[in-house]
C-alpha positions as CSV (number, residue, x, y, z in Angstrom):
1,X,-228.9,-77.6,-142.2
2,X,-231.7,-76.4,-140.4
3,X,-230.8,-72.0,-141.0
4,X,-230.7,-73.1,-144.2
5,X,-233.9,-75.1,-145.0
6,X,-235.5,-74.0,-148.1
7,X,-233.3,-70.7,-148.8
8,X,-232.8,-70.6,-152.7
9,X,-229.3,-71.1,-154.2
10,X,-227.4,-71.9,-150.7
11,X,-225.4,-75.3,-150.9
12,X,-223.7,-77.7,-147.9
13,X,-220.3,-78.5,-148.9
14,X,-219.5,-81.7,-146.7
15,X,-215.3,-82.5,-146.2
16,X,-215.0,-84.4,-143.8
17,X,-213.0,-88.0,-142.8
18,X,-209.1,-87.3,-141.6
19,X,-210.0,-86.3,-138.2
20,X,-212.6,-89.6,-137.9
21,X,-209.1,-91.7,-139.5
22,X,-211.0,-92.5,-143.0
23,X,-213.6,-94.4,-141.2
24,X,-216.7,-93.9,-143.7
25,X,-219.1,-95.7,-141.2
26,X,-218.2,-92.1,-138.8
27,X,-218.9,-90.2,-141.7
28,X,-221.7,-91.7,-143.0
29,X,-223.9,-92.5,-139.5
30,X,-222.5,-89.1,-137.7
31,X,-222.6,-86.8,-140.2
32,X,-224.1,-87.2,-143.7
33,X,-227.5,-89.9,-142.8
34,X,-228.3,-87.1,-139.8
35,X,-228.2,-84.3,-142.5
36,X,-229.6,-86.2,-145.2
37,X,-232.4,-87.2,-143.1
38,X,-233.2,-83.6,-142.0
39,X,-233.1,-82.6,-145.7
40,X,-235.3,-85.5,-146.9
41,X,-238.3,-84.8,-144.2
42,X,-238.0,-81.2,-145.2
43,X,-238.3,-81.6,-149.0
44,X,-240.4,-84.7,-148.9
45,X,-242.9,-83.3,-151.1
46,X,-241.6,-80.7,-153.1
47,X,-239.9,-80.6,-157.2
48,X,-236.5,-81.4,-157.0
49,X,-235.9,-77.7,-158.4
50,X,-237.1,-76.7,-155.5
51,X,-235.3,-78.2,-153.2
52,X,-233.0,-76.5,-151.0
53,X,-230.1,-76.9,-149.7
54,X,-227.9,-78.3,-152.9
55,X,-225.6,-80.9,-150.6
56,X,-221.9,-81.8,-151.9
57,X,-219.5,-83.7,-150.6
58,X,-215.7,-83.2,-151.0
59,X,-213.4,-86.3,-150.5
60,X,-210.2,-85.1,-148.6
61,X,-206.3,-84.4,-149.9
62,X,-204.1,-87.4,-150.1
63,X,-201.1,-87.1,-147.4
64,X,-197.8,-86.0,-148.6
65,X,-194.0,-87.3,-147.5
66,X,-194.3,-84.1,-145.1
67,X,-197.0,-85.7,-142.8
68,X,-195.7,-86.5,-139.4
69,X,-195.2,-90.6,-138.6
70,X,-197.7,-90.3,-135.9
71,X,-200.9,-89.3,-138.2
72,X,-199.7,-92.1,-140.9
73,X,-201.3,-95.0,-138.8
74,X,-204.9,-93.2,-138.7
75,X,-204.7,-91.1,-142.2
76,X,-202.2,-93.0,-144.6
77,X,-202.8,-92.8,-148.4
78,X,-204.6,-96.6,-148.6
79,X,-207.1,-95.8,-145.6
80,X,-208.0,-92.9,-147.9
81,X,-208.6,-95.0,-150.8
82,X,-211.2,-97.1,-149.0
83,X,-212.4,-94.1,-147.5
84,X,-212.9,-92.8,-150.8
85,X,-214.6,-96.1,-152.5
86,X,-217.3,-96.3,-150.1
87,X,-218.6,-92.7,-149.5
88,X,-218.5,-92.7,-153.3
89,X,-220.9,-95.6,-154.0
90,X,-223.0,-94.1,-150.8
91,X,-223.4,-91.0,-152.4
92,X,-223.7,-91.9,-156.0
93,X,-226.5,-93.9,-154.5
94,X,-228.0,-91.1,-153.3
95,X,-226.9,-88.4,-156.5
96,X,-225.3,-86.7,-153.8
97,X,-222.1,-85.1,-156.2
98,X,-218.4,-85.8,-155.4
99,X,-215.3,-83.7,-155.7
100,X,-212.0,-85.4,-155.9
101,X,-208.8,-82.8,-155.9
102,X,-206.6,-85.9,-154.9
103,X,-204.7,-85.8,-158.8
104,X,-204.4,-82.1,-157.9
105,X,-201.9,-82.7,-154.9
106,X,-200.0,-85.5,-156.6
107,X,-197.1,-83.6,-157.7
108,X,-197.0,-81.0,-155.0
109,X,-195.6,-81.1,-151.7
110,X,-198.1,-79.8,-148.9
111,X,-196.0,-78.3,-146.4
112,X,-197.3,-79.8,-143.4
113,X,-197.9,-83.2,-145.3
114,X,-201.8,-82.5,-145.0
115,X,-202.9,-78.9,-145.9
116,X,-201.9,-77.4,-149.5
117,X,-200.7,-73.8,-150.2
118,X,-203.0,-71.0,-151.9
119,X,-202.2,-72.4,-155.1
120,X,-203.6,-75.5,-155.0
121,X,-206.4,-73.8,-153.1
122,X,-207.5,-71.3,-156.1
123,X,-207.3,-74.3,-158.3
124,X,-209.9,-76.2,-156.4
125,X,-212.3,-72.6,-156.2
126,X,-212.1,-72.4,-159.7
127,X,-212.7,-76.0,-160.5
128,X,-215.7,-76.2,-158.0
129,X,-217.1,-72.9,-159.7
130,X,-217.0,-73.8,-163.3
131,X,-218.3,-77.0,-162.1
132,X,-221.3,-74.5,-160.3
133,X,-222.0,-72.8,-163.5
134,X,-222.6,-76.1,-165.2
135,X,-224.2,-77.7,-162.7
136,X,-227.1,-74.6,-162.7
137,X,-227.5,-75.2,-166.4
138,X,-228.1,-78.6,-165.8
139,X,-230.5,-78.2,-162.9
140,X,-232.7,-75.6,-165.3
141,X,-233.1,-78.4,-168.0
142,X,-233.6,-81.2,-166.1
């Protein structure tokens, strides 16, 4: 966060969770309230135009019937879920927008059972670009 205090049009895309086995308290004390923090003393007094680093936060892939046994007990599909709930009210709370590709892995078999081929890969690019593209027409009007 700090190289990239007040450079214009840079943004902080934040994944993380399956390697802290969904536990949003690790996410949200280790990694998002230290960068938040940072980013609020920074732009404390400035137009919210003018505030950079745009932050993001992307929820993780479900697990597919390919995961190994051993990763189920800290990353299964229902830890997930609850993972997902509460970083979503925590960053709704703070406007801080959310991208959920889990519908996009639903019919698709990952071949490890946690990463997903190119395919599914260019499909989250070009949703998180169109979603870009709106997203700088919105910041212009409002």
């Amino acid at each position: 966060m700090k190289s990239l205090e007040g450079k214009s049009n840079t943004l902080v895309l934040i994944g993380v969770g399956a390697h802290m086995a969904f536990d949003p308290d690790i996410v949200i004390n280790k990694y998002l309230e230290p960068a938040l923090q940072r980013w609020k003393t920074y732009n404390a007094n400035k137009p919210s135009e003018a505030t950079w680093p745009k932050i993001f936060f992307v929820f993780p892939m479900r697990g597919s019937l390919l995961k190994p046994p051993a990763y189920f007990k800290f990353q299964d599909n229902r830890k997930l879920n609850k993972f997902v709930s509460r970083l979503t009210d925590y960053c709704s709370a703070l406007r801080i927008p959310l991208f959920d590709f889990r519908q996009l892995g639903d019919l698709v078999y990952s071949f490890d059972g946690t990463h997903y081929g190119r395919g599914v890969n260019l499909m989250k690019n070009q949703i998180f670009l169109n979603f870009l593209s709106s997203f700088h027409e919105y910041e212009k009007r409002h």
